[in-house]
PAFITI-360157 format. One record per residue: y, z, x of N, C-alpha, C in turn. Coordinates in steps of 0.1 Angstrom, whole numbers, plus 5000, padded with zeros to 4 digits. Each point is the difference from the previous one (the first is absolute). Layout:
YZXYZXYZX ...
***
This chain:
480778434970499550085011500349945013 500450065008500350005016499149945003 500049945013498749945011499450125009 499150014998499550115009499049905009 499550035017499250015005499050075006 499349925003498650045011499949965011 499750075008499949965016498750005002 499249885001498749985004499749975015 499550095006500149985022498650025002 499449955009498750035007500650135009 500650045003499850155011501950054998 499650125002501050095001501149975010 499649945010501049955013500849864991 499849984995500649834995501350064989 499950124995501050054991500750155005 500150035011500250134999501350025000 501249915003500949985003501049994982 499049964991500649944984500650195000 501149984986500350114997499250094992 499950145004499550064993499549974986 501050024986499349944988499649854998 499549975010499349864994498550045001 499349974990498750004999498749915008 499250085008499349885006498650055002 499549904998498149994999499649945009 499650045012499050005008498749954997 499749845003498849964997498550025015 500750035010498949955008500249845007 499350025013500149825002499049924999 500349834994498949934992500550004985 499749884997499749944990499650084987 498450045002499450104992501150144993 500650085014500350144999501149954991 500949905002501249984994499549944988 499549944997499249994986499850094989 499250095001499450125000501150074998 500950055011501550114998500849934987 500549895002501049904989499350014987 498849994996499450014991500250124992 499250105008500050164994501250054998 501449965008501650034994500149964992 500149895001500849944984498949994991 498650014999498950074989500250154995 500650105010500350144996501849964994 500449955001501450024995499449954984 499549894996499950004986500949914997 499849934985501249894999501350055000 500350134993501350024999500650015016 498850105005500650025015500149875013 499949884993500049855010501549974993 500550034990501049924991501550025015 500649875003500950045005499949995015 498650015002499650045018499949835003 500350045012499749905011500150055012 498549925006499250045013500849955010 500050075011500849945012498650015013 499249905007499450015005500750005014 500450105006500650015017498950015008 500449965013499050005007500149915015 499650045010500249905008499249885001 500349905011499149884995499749895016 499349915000499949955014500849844999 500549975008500649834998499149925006 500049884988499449975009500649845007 501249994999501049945007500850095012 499949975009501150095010501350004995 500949914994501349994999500650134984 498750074996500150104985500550145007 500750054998500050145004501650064992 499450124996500650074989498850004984 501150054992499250004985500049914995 499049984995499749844983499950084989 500449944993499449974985499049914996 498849994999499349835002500149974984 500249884995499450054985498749975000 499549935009498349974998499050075005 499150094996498450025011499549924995 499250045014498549935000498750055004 499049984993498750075005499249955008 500450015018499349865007498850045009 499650094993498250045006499150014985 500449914995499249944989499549875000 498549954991499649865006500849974987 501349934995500249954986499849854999 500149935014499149904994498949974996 498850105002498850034996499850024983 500750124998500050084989500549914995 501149915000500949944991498749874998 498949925008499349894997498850034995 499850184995499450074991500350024987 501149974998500649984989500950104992 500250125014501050104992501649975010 500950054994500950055005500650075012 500149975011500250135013500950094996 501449974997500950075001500549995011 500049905008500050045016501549995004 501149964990501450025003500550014986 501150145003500750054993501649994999 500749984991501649965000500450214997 500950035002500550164997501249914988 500849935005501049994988501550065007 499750045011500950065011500249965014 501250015004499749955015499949865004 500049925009499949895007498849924995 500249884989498449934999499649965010 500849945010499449915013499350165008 499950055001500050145009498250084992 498949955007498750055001500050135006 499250054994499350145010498249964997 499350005011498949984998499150135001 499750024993499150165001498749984998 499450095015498450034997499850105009 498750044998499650145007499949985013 500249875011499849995010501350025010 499550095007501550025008500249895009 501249944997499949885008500850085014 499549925010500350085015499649875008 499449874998499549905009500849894997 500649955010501449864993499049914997 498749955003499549924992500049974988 499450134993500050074989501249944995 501350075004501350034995500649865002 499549875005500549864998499349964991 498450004997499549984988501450034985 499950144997500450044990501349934997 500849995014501749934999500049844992 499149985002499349874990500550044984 499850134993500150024991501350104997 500350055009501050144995501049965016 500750134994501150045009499850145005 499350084991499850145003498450034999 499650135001498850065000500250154999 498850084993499950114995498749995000 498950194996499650034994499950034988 501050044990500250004987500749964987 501149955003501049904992499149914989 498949945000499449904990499950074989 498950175006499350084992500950064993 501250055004501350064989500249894994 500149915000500949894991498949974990 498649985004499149974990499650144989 500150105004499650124993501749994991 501250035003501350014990499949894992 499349885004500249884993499050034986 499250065005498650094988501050064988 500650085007500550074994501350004990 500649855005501249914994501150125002 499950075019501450045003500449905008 501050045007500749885006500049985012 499849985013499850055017501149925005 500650025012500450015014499449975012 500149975007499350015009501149965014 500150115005500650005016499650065011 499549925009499550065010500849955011 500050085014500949975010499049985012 500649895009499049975011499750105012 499050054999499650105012499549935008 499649865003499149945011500249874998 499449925007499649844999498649974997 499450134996498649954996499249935013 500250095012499249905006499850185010 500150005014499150145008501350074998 501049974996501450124997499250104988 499449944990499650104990499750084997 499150035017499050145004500950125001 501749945000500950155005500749994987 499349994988500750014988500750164999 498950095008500550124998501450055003 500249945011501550025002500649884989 499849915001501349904992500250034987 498950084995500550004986501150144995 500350075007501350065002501049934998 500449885009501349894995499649974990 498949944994499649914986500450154993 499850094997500250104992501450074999 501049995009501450025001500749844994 499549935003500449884988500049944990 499150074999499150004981500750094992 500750095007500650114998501649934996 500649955011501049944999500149884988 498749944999500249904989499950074985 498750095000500550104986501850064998 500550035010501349994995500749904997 500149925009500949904991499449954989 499149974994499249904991499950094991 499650144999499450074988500350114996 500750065011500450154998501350014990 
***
């Protein structure tokens, strides 16, 4: 069987540029919605209908190094509005970083529901990652459920710091290059 994909995006602006027949699900932005969306797809496809797929999470994303700009591959999330050193000296598991099996190991995306927009904030996090998102952890953890396979490329619309507030315009270039990388890499 062929490789087929999924295009998993928080908003319709992040993909509109991909070609026509590629398939894509619209989660919403946040953690939760992308959860939730990733889940019920590849829950409604069924085992036969996961056999062969692999998720492609697109999407734009914030740097949080000045010197990033263009698309990643990260192979790692992370879930960094979680307490996991709490939970973990509770004695469960966080999950709080994820490997994809793809892409750059050195290369983090740190995802959480907080829009980063304050460079405080966004020097904190550079501690841990190179990138930032809303939903990249939640796809990787829901296909990982599911034992399909994920992707994850997002392209830099901001620095994560007061640029972020005009994501509306930036993510037009992040979406004509997400576009450009589906071609070379997958189409």
């Amino acid at each position: 069987m062929s490789e087929r994909f999924l295009v998993i995006a928080a908003a319709r602006s992040e993909t509109r540029y991909l070609p026509d027949n590629v398939e894509v699900v619209i989660t919403g932005l946040g953690k939760a919605a992308a959860a939730i969306a990733t889940t019920r797809a590849l829950a409604e496809r069924g085992e036969a209908g996961r056999e062969g797929l692999t998720v492609v999470n697109l999407g734009s994303c914030g740097a949080l190094r000045p010197v990033l700009r263009g698309a990643f591959e990260p192979g790692v999330v992370l879930n960094h509005d979680m307490s996991a050193d709490a939970i973990r000296a509770l004695g469960h598991d966080p999950r709080e970083r994820l490997t994809t099996g793809f892409g750059d190991p050195e290369l983090v995306l740190a995802t959480g529901d907080l829009f980063v927009s304050d460079p405080a904030v966004r020097d904190v996090l550079a501690e841990r990652a190179s990138l930032v998102d809303m939903e990249g952890y939640a796809v990787v953890m829901a296909c990982q459920t599911f034992g399909v396979p994920v992707r994850v490329v997002k392209h830099v619309s901001d620095d994560a710091d007061e640029s972020a507030l005009d994501w509306a315009t930036a993510v037009d270039t992040s979406a004509r290059d997400l576009a450009q990388w589906w071609t070379a890499n997958l189409a």
